[in-house]
C-alpha positions in Angstrom: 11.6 8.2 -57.1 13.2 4.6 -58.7 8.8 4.1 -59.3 8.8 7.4 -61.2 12.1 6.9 -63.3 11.3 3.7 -64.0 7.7 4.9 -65.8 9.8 7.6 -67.1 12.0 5.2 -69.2 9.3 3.1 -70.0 7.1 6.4 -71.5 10.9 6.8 -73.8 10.9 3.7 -74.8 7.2 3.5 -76.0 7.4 6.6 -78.3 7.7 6.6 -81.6 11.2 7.2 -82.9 12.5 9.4 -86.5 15.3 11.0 -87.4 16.2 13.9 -86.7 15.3 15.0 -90.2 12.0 13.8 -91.3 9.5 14.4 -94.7 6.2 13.1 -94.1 4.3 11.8 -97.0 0.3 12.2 -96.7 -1.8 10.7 -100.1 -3.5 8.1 -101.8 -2.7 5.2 -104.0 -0.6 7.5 -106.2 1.9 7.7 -103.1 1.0 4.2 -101.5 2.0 2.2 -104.9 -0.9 0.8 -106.0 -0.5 -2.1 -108.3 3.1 -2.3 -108.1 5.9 -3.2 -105.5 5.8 0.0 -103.4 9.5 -0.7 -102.5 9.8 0.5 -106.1 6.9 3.0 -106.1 8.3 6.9 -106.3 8.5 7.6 -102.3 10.7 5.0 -101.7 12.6 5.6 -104.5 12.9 9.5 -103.1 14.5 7.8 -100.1 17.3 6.2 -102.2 17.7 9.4 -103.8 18.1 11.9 -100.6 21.0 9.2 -99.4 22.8 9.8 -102.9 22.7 12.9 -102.3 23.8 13.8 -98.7 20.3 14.5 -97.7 20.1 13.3 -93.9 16.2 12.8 -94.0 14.0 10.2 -93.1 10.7 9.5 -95.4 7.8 8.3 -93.8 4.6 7.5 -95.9 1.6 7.8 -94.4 -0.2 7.2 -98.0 -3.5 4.5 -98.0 -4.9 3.7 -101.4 -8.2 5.3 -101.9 -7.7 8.2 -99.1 -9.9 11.5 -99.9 -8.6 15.0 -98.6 -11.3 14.6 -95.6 -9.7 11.2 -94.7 -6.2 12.8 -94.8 -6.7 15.6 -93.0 -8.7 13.7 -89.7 -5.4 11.6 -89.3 -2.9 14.5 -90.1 -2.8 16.2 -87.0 -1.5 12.8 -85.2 1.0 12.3 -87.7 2.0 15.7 -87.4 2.2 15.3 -83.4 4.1 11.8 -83.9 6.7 12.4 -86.6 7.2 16.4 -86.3 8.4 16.7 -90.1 10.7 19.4 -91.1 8.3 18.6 -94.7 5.2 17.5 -95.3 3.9 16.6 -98.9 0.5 16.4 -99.5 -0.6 14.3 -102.4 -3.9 14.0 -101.8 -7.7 15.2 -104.0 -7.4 12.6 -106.9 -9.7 10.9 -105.5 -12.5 13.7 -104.1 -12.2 14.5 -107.8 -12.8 11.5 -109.0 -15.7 11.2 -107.4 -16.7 14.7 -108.2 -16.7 16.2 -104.5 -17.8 19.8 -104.7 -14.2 22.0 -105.4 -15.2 24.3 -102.2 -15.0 21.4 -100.4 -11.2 19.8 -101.8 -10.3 23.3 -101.4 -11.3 23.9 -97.7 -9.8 20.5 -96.9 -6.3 21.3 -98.5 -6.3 24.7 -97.1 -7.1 23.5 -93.7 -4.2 21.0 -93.9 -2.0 23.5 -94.9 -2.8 25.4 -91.9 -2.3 22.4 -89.7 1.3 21.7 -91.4 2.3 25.3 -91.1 1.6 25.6 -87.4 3.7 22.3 -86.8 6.4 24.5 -88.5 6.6 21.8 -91.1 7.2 23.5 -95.0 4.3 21.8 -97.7 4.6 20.4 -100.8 1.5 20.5 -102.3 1.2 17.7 -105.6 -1.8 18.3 -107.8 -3.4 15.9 -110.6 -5.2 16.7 -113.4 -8.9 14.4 -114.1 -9.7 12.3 -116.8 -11.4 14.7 -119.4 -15.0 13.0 -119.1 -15.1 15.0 -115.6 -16.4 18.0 -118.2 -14.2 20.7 -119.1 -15.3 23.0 -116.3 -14.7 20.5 -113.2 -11.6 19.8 -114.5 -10.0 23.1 -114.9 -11.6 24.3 -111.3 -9.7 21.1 -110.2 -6.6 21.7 -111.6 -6.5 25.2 -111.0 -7.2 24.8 -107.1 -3.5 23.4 -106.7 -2.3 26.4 -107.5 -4.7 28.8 -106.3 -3.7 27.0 -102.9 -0.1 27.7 -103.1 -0.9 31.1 -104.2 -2.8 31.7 -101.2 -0.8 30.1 -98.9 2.9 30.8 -100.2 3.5 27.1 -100.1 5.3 25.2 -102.7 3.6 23.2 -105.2 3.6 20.7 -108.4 0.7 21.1 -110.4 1.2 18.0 -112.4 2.7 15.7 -110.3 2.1 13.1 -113.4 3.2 15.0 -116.0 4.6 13.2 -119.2 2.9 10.4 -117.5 -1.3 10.6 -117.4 -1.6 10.9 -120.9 0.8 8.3 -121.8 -1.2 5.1 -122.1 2.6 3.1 -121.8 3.0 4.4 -118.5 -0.6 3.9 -116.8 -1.7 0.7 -116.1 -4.7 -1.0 -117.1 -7.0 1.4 -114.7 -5.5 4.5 -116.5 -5.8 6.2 -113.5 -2.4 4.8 -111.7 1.1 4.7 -113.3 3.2 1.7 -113.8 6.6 1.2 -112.0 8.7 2.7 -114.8 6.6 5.7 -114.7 7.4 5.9 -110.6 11.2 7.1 -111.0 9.6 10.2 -113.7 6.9 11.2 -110.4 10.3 11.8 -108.6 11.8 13.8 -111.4 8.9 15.9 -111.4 9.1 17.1 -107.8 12.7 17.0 -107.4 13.5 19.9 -108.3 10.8 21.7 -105.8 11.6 19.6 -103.2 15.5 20.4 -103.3 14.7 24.0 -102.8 13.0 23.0 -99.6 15.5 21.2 -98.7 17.6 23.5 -98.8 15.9 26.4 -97.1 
C-alpha cells in the first residue's frame, strides 16, 4: 500500500499543471512572434489584458513558426489531453496558403480540428488571413472565404481578418511583408477582443 501511494504521488507530481481556466493557443509564426520579442508579441499581450480585466485564465501558446494546419492538427490532440482548455484559438492555414495547398485540404484539416476541440468541450476561435494578392484572385478568395465557411458550418466563432488594418499597411509588416511588427501586435489583440470576450463570457 505505502509502494502504491508513493507511485501515486509521484504520477501527481509528474503531470502537467494549468489553471483552472485555461485558452490554448494553436498557430504559426503570426502567434509564436516571429521577428520580434514574443514577450511583446499579441498572445502575451492577451495575457496582460485578461488580468486587467478580472479574467482568471491562463494562456498557453502552443504556436511554432512555420506550422501548417496538418502539423497543427497531429500535435492538437495531446495538447488538448494535457492542458483541457475551456478555449482553443486556432490561428493556423497562412502558411498551407502560402504555399498554395489545395483549399479541400486546409479545409478538411480545420474542420477536423474543430471536431477534435469540440469533443474536448473546448469553445474555438477560429483567426483567418487573407494572401498576398499574387496567389491569383481565385485562390485567394477560396482562402479567405474558408474561414468563414468553417464557422458557418460548424457554429464556432471566428475572425476573418485577424490582421486587419495591419497586412496592407506596409508600416506595420516587417521587411518579409508577410509578419507584422511589434506595434502592429497590440491592434491583432484589438481585433479578436471583442470575439473572444463573448466566449469568455458564455
Amino acid at each position: 500500500m505505502k509502494k502504491f501511494l508513493s507511485m501515486l504521488l509521484l504520477c501527481l507530481l509528474t503531470l502537467p499543471v494549468f489553471a483552472k481556466n485555461s485558452i490554448l493557443v494553436i498557430g504559426d509564426s503570426l502567434s509564436a512572434g516571429h521577428g520580434i520579442d514574443p514577450n511583446h508579441g499579441w498572445v502575451a499581450l492577451l495575457k496582460i489584458r485578461l488580468q486587467e480585466n478580472g479574467y482568471d485564465y491562463d494562456v498557453i501558446n502552443s504556436s511554432i513558426s512555420g506550422d501548417t494546419t496538418s502539423q497543427g492538427l497531429a500535435r492538437l490532440p495531446v495538447a488538448l489531453e494535457q492542458i483541457k482548455p475551456q478555449i482553443t484559438i486556432i490561428e493556423l492555414g497562412g502558411n498551407d496558403g502560402l504555399r498554395g495547398l489545395s483549399i479541400f485540404t486546409i479545409k478538411n484539416n480545420l474542420h477536423r480540428m474543430i471536431a477534435l476541440i469540440k469533443k474536448a468541450n473546448s469553445r474555438v476561435l477560429l483567426l483567418g488571413v487573407r494572401l498576398p494578392p499574387n496567389y491569383g484572385l481565385a485562390y485567394t478568395n477560396q482562402f479567405q472565404q474558408m474561414f468563414t465557411d468553417l464557422a458557418r458550418q460548424n457554429n464556432i466563432s471566428v475572425v476573418a481578418l485577424f490582421l486587419k488594418n495591419i497586412d496592407q499597411d506596409g508600416r506595420l509588416m516587417q521587411s518579409d511583408n508577410i509578419h507584422p511588427t511589434e506595434k502592429a501586435q497590440v491592434i491583432m489583440l484589438d481585433n479578436i477582443w471583442p470575439t473572444l470576450t463573448a466566449l469568455l463570457q458564455k
